[in-house]
N, CA, C and O of each residue as an XYZ file, in Angstrom:
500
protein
N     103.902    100.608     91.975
C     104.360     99.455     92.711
C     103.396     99.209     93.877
O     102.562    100.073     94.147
N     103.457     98.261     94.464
C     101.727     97.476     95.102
C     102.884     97.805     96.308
O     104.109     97.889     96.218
N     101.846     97.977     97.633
C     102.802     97.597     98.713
C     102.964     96.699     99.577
O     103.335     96.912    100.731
N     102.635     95.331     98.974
C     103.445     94.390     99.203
C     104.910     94.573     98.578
O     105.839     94.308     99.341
N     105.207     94.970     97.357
C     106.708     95.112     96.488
C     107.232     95.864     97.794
O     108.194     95.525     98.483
N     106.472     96.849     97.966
C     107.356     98.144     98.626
C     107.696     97.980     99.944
O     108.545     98.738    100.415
N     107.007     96.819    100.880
C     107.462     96.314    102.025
C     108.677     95.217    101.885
O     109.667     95.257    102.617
N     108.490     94.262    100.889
C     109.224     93.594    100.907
C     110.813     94.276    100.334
O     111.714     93.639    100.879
N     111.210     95.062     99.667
C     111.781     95.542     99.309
C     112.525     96.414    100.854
O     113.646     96.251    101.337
N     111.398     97.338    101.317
C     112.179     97.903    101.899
C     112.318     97.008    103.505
O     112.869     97.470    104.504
N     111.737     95.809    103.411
C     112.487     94.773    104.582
C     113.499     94.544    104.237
O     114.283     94.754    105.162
N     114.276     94.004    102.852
C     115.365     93.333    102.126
C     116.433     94.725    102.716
O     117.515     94.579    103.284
N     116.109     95.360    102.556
C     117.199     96.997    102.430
C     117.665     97.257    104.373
O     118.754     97.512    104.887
N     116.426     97.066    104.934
C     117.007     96.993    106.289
C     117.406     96.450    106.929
O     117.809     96.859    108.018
N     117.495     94.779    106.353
C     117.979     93.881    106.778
C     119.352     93.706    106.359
O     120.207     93.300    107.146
N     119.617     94.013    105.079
C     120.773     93.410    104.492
C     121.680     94.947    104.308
O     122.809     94.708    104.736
N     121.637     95.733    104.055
C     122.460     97.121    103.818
C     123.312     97.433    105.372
O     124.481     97.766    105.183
N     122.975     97.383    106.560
C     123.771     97.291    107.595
C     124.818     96.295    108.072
O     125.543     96.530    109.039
N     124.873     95.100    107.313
C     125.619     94.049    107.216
C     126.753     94.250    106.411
O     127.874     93.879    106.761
N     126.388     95.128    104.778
C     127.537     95.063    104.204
C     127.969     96.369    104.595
O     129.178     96.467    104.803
N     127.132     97.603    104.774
C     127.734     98.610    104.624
C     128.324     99.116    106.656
O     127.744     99.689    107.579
N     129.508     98.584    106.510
C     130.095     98.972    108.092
C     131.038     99.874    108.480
O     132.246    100.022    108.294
N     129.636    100.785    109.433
C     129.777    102.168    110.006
C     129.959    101.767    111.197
O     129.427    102.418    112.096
N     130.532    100.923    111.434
C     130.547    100.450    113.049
C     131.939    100.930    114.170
O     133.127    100.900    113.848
N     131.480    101.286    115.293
C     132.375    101.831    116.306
C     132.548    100.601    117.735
O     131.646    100.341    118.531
N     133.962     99.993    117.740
C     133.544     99.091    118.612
C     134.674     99.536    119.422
O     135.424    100.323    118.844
N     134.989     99.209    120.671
C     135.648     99.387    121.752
C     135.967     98.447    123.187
O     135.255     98.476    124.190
N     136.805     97.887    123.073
C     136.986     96.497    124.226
C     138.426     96.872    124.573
O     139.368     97.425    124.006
N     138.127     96.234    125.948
C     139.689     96.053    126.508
C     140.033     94.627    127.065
O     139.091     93.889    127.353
N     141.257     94.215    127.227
C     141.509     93.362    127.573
C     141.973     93.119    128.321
O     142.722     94.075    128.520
N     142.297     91.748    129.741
C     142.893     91.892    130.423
C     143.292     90.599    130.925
O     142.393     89.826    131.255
N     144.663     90.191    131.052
C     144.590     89.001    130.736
C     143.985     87.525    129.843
O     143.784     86.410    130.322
N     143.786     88.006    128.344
C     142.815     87.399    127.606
C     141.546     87.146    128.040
O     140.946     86.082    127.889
N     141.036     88.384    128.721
C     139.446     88.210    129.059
C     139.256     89.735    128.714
O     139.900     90.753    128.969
N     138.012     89.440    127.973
C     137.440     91.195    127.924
C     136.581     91.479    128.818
O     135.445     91.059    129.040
N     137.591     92.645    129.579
C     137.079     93.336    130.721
C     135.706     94.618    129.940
O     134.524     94.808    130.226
N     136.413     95.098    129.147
C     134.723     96.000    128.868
C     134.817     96.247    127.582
O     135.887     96.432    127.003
N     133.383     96.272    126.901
C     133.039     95.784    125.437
C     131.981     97.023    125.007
O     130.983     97.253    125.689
N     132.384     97.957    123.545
C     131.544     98.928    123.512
C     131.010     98.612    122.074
O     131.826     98.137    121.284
N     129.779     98.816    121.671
C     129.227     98.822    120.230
C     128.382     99.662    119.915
O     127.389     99.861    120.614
N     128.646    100.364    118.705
C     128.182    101.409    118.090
C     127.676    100.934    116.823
O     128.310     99.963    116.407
N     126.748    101.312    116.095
C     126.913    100.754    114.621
C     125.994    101.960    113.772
O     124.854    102.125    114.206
N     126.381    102.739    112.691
C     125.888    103.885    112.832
C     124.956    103.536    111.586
O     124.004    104.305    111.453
N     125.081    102.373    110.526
C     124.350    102.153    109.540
C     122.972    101.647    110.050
O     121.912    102.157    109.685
N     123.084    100.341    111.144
C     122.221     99.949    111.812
C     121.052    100.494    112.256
O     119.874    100.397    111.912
N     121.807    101.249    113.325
C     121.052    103.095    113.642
C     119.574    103.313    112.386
O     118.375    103.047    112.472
N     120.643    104.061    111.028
C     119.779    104.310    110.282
C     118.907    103.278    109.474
O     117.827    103.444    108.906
N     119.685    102.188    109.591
C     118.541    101.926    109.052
C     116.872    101.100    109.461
O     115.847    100.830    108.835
N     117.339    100.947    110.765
C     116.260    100.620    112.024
C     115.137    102.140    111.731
O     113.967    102.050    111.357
N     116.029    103.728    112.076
C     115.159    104.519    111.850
C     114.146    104.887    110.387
O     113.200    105.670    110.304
N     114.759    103.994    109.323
C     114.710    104.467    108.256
C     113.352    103.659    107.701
O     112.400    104.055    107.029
N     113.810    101.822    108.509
C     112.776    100.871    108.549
C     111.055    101.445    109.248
O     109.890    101.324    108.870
N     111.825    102.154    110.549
C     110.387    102.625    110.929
C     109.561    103.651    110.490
O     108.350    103.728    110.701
N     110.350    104.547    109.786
C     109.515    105.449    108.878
C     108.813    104.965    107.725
O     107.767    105.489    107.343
N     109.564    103.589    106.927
C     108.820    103.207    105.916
C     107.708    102.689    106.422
O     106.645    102.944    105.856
N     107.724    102.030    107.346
C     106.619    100.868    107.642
C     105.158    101.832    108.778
O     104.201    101.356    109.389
N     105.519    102.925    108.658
C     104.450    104.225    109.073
C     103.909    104.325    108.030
O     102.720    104.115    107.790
N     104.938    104.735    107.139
C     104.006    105.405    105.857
C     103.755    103.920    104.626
O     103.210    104.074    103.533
N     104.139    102.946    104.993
C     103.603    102.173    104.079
C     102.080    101.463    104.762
O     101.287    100.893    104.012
N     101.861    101.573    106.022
C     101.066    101.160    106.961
C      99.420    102.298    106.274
O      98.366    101.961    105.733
N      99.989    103.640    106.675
C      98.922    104.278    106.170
C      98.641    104.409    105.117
O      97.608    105.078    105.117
N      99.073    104.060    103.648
C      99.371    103.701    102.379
C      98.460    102.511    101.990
O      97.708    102.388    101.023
N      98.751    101.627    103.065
C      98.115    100.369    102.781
C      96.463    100.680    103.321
O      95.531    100.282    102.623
N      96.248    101.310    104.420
C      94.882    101.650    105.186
C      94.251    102.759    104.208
O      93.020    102.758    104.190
N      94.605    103.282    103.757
C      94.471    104.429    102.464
C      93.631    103.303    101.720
O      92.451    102.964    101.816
N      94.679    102.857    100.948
C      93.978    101.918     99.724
C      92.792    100.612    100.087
O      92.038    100.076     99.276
N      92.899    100.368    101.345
C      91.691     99.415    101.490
C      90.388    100.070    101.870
O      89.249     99.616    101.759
N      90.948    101.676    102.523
C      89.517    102.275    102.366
C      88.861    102.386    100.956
O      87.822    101.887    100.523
N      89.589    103.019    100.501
C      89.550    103.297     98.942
C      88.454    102.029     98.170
O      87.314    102.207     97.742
N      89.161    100.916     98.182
C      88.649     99.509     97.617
C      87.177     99.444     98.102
O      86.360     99.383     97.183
N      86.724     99.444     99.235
C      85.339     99.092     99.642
C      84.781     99.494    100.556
O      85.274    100.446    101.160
N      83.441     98.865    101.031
C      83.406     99.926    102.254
C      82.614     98.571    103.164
O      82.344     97.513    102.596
N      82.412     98.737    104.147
C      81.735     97.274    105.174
C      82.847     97.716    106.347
O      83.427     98.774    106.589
N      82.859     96.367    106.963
C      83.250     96.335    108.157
C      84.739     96.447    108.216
O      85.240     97.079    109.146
N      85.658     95.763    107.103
C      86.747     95.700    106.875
C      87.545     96.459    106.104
O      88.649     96.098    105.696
N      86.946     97.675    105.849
C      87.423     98.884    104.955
C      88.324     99.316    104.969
O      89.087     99.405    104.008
N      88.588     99.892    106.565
C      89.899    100.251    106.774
C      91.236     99.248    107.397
O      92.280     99.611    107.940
N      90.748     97.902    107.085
C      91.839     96.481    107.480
C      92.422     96.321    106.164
O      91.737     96.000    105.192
N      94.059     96.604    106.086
C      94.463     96.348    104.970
C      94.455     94.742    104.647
O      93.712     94.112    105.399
N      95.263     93.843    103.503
C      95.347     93.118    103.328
C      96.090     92.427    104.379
O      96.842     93.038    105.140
N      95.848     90.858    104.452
C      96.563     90.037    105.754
C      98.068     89.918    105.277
O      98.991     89.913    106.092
N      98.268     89.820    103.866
C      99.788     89.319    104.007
C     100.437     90.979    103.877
O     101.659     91.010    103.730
N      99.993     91.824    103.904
C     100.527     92.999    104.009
C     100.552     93.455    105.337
O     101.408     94.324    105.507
N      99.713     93.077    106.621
C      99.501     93.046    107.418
C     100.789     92.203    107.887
O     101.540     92.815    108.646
N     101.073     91.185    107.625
C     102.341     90.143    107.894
C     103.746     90.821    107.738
O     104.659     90.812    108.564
N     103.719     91.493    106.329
C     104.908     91.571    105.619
C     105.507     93.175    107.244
O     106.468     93.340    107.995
N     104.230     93.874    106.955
C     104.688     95.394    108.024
C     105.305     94.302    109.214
O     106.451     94.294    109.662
N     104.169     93.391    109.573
C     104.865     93.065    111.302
C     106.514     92.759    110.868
O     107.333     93.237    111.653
N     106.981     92.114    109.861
C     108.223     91.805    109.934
C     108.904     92.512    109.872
O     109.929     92.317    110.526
N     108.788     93.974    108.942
C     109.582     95.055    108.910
C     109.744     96.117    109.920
O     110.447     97.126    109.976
N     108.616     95.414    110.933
C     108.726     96.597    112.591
C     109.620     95.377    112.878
O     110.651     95.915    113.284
N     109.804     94.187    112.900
C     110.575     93.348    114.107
C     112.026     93.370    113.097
O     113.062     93.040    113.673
N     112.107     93.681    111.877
C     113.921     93.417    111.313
C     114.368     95.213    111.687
O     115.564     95.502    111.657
N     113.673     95.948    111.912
C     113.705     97.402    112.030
C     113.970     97.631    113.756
O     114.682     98.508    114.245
N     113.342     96.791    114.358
C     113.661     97.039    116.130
C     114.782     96.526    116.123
O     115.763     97.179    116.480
N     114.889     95.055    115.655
C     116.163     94.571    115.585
C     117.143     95.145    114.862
O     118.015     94.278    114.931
N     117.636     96.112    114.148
C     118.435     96.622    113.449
C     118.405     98.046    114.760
O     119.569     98.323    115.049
N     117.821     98.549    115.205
C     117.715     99.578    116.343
C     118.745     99.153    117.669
O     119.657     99.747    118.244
N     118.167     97.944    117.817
C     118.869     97.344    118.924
C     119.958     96.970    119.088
O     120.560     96.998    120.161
N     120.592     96.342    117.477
C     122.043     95.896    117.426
C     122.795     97.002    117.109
O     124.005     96.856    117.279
N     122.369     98.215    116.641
C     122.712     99.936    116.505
C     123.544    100.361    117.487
O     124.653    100.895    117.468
N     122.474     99.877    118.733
C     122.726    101.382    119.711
C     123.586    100.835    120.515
O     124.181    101.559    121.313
N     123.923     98.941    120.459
C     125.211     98.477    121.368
C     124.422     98.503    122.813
O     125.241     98.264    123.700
N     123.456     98.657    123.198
C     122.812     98.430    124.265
C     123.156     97.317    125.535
O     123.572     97.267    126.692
N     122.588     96.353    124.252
C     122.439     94.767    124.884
C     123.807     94.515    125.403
O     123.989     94.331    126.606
N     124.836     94.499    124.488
C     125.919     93.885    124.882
C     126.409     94.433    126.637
O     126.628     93.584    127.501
N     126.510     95.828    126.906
C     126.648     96.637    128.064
C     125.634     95.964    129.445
O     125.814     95.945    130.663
N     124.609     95.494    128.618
C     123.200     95.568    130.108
C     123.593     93.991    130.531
O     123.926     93.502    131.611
N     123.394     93.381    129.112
C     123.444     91.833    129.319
C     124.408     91.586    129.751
O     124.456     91.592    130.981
N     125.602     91.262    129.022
C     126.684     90.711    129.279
C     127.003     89.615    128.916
O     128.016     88.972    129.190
N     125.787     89.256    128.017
C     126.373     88.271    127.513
C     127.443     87.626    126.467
O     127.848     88.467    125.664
N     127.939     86.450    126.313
C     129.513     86.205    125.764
C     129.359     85.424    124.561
O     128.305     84.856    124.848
N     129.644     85.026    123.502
C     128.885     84.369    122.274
C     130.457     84.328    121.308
O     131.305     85.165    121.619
N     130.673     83.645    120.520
C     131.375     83.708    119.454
C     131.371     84.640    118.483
O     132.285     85.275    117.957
N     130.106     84.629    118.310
C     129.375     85.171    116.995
C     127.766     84.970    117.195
O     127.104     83.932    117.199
N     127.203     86.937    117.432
C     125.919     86.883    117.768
C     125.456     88.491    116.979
O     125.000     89.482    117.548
N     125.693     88.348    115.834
C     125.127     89.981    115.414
C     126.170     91.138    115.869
O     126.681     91.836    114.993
N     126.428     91.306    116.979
C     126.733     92.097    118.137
C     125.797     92.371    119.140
O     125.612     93.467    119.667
N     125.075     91.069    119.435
C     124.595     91.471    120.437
C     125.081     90.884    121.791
O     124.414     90.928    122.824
N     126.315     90.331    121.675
C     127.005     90.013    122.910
C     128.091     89.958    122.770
O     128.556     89.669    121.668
N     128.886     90.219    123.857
C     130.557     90.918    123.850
C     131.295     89.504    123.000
O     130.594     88.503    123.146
N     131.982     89.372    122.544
C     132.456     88.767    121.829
C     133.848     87.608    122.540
O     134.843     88.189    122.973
N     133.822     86.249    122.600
C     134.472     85.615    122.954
C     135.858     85.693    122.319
O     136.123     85.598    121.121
N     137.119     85.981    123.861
C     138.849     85.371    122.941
C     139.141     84.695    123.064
O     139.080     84.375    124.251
N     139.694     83.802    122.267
C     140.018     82.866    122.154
C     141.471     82.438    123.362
O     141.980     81.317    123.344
């Protein structure tokens, strides 16, 4: 399998497997229909942010491997550009899957949203 397949694949898996599969720990209180304090945990997220960044290490040097391999000049060790593309997206759906994990944002920010991932305490109605 080329690793373009193997990035795109394992972007699809870190993006979408924490959505259905929910390991999530949340914690709010209320007080007078206002939430006074808002906690988020998400333990699939977690892994698979960590799981994203291990692939995209070893698919990174995988890819720098094989373009040495291919030729030699100035650009030997520059893998391909859309493989080059595909990694940047799987470090930014992989930070972002880290970030909506660890429940961070919601605590620092404070911010209030309907519906935002979990990355902000959640509006009552």
């Amino acid at each position: 399998m080329t690793d373009t397949k193997k990035t795109i694949y394992t972007i699809l898996c870190v993006a979408i497997i924490p959505l259905v599969v929910g390991l999530d720990v949340r914690s709010s209180t209320t007080v007078d229909g206002e939430i006074t304090s808002y906690t988020y945990f998400s333990v699939s997220a977690l892994l698979a942010g960590i799981i994203g960044i291990g692939c995209l290490i070893r698919l990174y040097s995988a890819a720098r491997f094989t373009s040495r391999a291919d030729g030699s000049g100035a650009n030997a060790s520059r893998p391909n550009r859309n493989v080059i593309l595909l990694l940047a997206l799987l470090a930014v759906v992989s930070v972002f899957q880290l970030v909506r994990g660890s429940g961070v944002v919601p605590s620092v920010t404070e911010c209030t949203a309907e519906y935002s991932f979990d990355l902000c305490i959640p509006v009552t109605d």
